[in-house]
Biopython code that builds the backbone (N, CA, C, O; Angstrom):
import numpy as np
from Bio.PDB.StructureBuilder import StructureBuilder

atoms = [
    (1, "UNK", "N", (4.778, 5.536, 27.649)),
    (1, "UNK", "CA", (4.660, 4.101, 27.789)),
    (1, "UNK", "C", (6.011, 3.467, 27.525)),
    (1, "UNK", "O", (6.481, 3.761, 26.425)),
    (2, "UNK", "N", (6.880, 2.514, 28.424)),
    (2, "UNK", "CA", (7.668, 1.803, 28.360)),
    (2, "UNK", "C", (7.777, 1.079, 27.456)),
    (2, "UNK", "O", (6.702, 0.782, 26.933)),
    (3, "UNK", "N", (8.872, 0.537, 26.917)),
    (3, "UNK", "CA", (8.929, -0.979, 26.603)),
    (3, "UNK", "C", (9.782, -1.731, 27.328)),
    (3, "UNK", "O", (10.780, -1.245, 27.861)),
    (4, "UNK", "N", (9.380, -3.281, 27.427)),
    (4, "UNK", "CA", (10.383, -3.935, 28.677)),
    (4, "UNK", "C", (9.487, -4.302, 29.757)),
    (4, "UNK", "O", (8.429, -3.824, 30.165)),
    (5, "UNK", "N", (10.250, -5.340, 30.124)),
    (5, "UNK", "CA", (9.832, -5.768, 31.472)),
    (5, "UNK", "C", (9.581, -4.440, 32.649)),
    (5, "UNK", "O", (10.323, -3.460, 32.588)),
    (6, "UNK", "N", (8.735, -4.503, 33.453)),
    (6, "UNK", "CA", (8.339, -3.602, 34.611)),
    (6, "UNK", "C", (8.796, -3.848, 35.643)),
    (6, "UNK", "O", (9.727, -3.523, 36.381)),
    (7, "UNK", "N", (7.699, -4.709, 35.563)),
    (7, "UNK", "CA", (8.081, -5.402, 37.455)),
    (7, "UNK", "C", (8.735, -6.701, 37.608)),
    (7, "UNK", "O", (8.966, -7.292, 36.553)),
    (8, "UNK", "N", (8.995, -7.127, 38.425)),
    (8, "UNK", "CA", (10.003, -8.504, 38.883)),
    (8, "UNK", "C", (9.522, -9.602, 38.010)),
    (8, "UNK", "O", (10.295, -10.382, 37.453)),
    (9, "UNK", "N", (8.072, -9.654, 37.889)),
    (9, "UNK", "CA", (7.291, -11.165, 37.487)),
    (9, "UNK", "C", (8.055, -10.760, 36.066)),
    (9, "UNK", "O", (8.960, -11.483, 35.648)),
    (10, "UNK", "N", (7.696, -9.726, 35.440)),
    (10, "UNK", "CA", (7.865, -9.959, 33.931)),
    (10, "UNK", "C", (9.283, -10.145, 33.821)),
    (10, "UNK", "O", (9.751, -11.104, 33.207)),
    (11, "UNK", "N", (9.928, -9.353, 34.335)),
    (11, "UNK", "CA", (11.515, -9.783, 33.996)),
    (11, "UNK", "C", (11.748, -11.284, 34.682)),
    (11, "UNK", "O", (12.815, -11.775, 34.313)),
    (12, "UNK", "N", (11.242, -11.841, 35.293)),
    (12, "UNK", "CA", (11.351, -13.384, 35.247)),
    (12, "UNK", "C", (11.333, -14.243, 34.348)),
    (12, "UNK", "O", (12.080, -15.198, 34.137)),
    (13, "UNK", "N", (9.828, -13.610, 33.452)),
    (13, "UNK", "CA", (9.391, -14.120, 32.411)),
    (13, "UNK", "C", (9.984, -13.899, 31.238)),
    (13, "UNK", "O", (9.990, -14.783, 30.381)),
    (14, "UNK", "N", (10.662, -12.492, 31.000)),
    (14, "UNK", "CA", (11.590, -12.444, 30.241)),
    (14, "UNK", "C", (12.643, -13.148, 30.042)),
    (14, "UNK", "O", (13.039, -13.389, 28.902)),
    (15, "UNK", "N", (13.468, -13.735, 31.509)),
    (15, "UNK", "CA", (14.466, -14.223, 31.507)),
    (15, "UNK", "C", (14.239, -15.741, 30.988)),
    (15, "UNK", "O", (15.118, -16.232, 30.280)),
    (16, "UNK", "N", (12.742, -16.729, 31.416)),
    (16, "UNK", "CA", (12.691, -17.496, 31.122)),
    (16, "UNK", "C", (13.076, -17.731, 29.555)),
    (16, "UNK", "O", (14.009, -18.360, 29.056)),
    (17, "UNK", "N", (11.781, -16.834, 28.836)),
    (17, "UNK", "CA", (11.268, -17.436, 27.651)),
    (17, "UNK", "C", (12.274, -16.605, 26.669)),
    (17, "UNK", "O", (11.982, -16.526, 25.475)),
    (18, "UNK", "N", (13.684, -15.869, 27.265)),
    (18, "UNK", "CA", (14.613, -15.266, 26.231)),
    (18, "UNK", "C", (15.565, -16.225, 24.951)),
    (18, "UNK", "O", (16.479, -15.950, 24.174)),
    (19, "UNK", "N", (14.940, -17.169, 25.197)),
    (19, "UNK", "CA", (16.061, -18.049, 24.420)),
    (19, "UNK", "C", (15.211, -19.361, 23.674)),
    (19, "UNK", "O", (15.624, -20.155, 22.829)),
    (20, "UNK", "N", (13.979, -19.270, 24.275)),
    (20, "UNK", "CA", (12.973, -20.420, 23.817)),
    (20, "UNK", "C", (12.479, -19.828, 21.828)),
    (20, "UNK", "O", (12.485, -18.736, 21.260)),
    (21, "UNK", "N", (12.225, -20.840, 21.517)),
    (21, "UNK", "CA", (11.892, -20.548, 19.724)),
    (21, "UNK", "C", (10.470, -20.862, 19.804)),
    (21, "UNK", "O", (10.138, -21.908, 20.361)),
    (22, "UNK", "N", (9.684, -20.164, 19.365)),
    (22, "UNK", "CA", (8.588, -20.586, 19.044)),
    (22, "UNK", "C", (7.857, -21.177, 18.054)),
    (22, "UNK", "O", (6.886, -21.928, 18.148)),
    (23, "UNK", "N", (8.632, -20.607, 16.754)),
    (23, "UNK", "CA", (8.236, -20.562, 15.655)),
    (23, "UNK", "C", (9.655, -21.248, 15.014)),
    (23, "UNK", "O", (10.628, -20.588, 14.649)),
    (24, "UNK", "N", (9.567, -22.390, 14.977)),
    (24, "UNK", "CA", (11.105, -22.683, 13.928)),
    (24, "UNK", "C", (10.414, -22.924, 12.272)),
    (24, "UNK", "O", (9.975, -23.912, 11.684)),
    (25, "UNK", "N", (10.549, -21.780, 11.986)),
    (25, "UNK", "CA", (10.932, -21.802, 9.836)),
    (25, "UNK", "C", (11.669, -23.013, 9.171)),
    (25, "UNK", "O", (11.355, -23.769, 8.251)),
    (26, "UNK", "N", (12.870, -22.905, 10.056)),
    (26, "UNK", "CA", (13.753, -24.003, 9.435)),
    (26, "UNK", "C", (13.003, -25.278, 8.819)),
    (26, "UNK", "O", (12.802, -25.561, 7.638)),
    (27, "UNK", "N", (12.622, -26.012, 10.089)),
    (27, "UNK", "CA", (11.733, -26.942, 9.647)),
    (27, "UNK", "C", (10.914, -27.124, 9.018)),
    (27, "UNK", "O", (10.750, -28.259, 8.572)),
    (28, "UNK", "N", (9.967, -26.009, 8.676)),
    (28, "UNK", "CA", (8.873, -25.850, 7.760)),
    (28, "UNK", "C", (8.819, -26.043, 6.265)),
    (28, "UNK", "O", (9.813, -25.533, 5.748)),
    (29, "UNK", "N", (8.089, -26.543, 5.478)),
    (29, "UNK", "CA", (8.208, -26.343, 4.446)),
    (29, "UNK", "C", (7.140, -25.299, 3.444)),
    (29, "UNK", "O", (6.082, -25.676, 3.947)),
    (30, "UNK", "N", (6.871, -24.652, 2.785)),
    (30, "UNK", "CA", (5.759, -23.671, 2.558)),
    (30, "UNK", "C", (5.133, -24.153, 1.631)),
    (30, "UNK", "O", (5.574, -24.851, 0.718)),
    (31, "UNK", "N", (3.931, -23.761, 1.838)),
    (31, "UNK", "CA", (2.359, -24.782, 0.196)),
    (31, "UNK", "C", (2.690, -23.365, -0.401)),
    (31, "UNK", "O", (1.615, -22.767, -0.341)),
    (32, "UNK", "N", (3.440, -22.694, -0.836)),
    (32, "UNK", "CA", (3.174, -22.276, -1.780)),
    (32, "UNK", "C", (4.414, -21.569, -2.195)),
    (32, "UNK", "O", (4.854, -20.836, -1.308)),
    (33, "UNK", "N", (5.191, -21.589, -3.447)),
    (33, "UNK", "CA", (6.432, -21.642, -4.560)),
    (33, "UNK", "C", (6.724, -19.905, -4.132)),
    (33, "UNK", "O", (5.964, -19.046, -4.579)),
    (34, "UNK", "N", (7.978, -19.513, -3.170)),
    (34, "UNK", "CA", (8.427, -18.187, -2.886)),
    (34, "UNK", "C", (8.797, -17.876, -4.394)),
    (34, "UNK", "O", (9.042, -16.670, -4.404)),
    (35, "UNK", "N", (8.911, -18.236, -5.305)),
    (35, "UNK", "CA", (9.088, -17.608, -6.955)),
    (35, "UNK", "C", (7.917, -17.410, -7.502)),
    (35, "UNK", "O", (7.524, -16.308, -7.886)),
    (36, "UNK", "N", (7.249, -18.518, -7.578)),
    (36, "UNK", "CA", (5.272, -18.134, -7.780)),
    (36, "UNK", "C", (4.765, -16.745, -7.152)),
    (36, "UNK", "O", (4.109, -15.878, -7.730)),
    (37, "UNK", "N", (5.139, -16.746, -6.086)),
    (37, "UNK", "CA", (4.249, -15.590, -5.073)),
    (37, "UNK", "C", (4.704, -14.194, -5.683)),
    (37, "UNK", "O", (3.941, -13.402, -6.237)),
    (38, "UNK", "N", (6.407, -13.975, -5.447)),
    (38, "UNK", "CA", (6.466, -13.221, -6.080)),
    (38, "UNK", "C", (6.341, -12.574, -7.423)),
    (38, "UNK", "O", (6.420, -11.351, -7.541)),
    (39, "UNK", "N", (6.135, -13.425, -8.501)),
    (39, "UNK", "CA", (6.086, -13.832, -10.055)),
    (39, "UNK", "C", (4.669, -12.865, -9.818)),
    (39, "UNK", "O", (4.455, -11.899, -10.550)),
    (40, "UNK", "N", (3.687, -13.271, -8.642)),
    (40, "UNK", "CA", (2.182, -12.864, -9.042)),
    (40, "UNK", "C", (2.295, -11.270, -8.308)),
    (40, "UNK", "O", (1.739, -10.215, -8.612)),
    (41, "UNK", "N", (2.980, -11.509, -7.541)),
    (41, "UNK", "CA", (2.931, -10.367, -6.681)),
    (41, "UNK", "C", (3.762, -8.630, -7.785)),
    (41, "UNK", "O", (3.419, -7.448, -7.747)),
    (42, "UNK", "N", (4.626, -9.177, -8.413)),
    (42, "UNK", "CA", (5.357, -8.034, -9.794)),
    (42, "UNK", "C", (4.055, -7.951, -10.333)),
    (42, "UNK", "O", (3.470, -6.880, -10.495)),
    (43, "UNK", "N", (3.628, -8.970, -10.590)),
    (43, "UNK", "CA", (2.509, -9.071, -12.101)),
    (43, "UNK", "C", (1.337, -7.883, -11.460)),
    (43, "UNK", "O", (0.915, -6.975, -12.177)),
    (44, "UNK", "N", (1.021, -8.010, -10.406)),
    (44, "UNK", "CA", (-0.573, -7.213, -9.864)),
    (44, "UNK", "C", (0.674, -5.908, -9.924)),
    (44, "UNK", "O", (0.768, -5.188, -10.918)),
    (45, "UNK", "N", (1.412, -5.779, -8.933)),
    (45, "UNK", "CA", (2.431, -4.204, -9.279)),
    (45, "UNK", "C", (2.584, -3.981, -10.591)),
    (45, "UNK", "O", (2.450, -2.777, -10.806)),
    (46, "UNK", "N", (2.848, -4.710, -11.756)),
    (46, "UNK", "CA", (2.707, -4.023, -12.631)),
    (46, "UNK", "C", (1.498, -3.094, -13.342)),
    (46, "UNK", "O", (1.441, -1.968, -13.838)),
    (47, "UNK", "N", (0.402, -4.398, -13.068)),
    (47, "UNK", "CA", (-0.779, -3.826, -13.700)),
    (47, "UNK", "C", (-1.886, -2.795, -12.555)),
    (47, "UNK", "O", (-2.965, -2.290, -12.864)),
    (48, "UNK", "N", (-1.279, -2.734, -11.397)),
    (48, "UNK", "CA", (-1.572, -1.501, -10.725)),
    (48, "UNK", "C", (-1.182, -0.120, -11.140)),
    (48, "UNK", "O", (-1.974, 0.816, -11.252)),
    (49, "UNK", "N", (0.295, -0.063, -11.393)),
    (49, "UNK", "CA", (1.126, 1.028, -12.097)),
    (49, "UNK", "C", (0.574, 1.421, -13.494)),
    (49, "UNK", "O", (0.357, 2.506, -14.033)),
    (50, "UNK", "N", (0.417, 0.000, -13.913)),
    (50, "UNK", "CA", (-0.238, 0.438, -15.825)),
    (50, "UNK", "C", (-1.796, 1.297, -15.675)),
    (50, "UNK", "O", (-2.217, 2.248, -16.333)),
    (51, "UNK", "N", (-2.458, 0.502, -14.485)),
    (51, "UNK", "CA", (-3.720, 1.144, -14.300)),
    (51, "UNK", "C", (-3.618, 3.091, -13.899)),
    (51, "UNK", "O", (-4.229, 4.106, -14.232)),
    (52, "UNK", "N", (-2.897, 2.862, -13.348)),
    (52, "UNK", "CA", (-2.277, 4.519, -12.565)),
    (52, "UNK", "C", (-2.316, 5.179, -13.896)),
    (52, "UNK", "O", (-3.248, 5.844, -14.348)),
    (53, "UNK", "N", (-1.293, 4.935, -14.407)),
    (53, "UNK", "CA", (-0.846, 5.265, -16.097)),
    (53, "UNK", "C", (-1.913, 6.109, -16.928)),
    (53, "UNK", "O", (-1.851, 7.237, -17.418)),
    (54, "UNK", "N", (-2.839, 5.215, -16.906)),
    (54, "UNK", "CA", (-3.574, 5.205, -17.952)),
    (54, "UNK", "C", (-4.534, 6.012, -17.379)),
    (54, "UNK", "O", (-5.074, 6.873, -18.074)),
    (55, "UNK", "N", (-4.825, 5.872, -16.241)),
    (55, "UNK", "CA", (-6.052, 6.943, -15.199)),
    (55, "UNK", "C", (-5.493, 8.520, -15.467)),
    (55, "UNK", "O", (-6.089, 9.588, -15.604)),
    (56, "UNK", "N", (-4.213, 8.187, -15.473)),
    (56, "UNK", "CA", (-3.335, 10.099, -15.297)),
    (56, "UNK", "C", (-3.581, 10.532, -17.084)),
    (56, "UNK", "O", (-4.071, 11.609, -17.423)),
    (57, "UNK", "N", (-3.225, 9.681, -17.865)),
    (57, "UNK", "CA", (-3.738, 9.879, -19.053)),
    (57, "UNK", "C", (-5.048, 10.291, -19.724)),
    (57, "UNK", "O", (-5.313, 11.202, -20.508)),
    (58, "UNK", "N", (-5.595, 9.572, -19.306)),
    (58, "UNK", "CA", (-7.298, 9.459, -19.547)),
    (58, "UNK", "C", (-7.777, 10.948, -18.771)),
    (58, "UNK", "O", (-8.665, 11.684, -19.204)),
    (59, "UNK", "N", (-6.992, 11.186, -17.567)),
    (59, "UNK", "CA", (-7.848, 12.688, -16.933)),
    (59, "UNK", "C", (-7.264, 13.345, -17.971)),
    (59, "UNK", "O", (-8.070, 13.716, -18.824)),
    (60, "UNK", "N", (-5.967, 13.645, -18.202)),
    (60, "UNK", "CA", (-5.618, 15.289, -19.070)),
    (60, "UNK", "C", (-6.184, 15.223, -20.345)),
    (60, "UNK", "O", (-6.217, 16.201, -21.092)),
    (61, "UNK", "N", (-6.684, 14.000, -20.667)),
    (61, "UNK", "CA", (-7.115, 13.992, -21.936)),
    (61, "UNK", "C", (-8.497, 14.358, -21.844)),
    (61, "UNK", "O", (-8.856, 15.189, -22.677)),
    (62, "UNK", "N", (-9.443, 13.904, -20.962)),
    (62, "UNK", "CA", (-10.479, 14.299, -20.590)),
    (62, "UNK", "C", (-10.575, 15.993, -20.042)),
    (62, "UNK", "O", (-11.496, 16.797, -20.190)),
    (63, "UNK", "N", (-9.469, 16.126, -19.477)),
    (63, "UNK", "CA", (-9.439, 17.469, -19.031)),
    (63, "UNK", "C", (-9.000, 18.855, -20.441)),
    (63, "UNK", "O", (-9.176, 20.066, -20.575)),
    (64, "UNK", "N", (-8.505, 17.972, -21.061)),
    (64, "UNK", "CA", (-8.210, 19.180, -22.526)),
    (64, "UNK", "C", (-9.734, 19.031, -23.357)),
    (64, "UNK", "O", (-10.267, 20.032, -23.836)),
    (65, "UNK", "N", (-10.268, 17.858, -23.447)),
    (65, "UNK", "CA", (-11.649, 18.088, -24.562)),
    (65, "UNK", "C", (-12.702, 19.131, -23.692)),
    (65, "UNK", "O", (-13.540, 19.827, -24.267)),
    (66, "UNK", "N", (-12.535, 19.117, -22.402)),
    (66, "UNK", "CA", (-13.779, 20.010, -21.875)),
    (66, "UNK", "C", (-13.407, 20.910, -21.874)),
    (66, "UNK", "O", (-14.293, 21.730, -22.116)),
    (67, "UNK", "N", (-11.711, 21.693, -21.599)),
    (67, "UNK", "CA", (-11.150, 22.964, -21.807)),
    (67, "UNK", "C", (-11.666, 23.441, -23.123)),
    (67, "UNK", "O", (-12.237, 24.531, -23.133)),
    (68, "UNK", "N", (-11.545, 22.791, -24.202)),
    (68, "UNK", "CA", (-11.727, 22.864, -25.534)),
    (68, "UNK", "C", (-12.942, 23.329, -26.195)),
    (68, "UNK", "O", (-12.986, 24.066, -27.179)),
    (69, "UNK", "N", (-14.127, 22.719, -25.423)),
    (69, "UNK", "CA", (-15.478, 22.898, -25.599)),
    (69, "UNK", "C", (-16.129, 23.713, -24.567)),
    (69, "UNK", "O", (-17.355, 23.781, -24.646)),
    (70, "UNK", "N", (-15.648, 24.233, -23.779)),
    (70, "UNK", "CA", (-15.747, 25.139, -22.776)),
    (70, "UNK", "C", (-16.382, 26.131, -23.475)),
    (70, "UNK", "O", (-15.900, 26.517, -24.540)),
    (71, "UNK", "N", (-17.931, 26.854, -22.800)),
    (71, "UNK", "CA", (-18.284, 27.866, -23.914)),
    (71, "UNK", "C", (-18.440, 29.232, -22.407)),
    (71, "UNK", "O", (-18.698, 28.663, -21.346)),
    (72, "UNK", "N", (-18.339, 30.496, -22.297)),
    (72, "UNK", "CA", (-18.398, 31.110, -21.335)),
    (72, "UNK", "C", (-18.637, 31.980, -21.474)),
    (72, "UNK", "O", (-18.035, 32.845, -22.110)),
    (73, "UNK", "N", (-20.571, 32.094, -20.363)),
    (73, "UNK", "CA", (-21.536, 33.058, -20.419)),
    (73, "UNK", "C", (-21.211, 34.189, -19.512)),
    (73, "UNK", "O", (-21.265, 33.977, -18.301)),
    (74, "UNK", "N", (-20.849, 35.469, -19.989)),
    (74, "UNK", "CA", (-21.300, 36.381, -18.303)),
    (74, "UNK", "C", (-22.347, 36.607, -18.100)),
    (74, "UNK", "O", (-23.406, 36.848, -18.680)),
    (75, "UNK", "N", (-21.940, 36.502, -17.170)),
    (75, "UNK", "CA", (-23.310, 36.815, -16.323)),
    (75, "UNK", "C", (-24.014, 38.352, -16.322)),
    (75, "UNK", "O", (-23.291, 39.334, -16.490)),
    (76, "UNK", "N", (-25.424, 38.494, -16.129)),
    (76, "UNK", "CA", (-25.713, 40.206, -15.754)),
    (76, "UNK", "C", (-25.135, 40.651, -14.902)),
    (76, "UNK", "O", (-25.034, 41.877, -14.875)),
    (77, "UNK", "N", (-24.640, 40.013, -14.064)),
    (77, "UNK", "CA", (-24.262, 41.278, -12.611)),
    (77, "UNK", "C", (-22.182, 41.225, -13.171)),
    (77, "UNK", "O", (-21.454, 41.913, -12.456)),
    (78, "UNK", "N", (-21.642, 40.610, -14.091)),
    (78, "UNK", "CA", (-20.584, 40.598, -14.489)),
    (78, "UNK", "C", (-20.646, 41.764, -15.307)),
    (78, "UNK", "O", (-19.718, 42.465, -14.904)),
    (79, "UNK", "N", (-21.237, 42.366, -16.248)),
    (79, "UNK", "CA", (-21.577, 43.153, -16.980)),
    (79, "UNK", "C", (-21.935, 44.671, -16.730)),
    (79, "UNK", "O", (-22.447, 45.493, -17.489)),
    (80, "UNK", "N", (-21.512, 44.778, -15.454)),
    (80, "UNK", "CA", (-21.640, 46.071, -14.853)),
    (80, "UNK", "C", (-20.839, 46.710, -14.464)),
    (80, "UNK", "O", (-21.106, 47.806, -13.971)),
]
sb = StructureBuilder()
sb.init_structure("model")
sb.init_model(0)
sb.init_chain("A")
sb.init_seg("    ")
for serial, (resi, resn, name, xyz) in enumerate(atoms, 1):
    if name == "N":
        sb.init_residue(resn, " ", resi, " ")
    sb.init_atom(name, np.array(xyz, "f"), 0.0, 1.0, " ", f" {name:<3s}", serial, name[0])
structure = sb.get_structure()
């Protein structure tokens, strides 16, 4: 699969709309504080990471008390 104009029409259309803006930013102003957003946006990364943390913790710790208490039967057909 291409990218780009194909046939004649689209490269027309290309040529038209190559220079037109659609979207001007400049002008815009945003409802909501680019320092706020990010301020919240660290804050959830942090406490995603702390959550990670504590999950990797919580298994080996969980994973050493059952090692620990681990009791192990053979079996009859082991016993032969």
């Amino acid at each position: 699969m291409a990218i780009g104009a194909e046939d004649y029409i689209d490269q027309l259309l290309v040529k038209k709309y190559a220079e037109e803006k659609v979207d001007n930013h400049d002008n815009m102003e945003s409802m909501v504080d680019p320092n706020k957003m990010m301020g919240a946006m660290n804050d959830y990364a942090n406490m995603y990471k702390n959550m990670m943390m504590l999950k990797q913790r919580l298994n080996i710790a969980c994973y050493a008390v059952n090692a620990k208490n681990a009791r192990y039967i053979r079996s009859p057909q082991a016993r032969q």
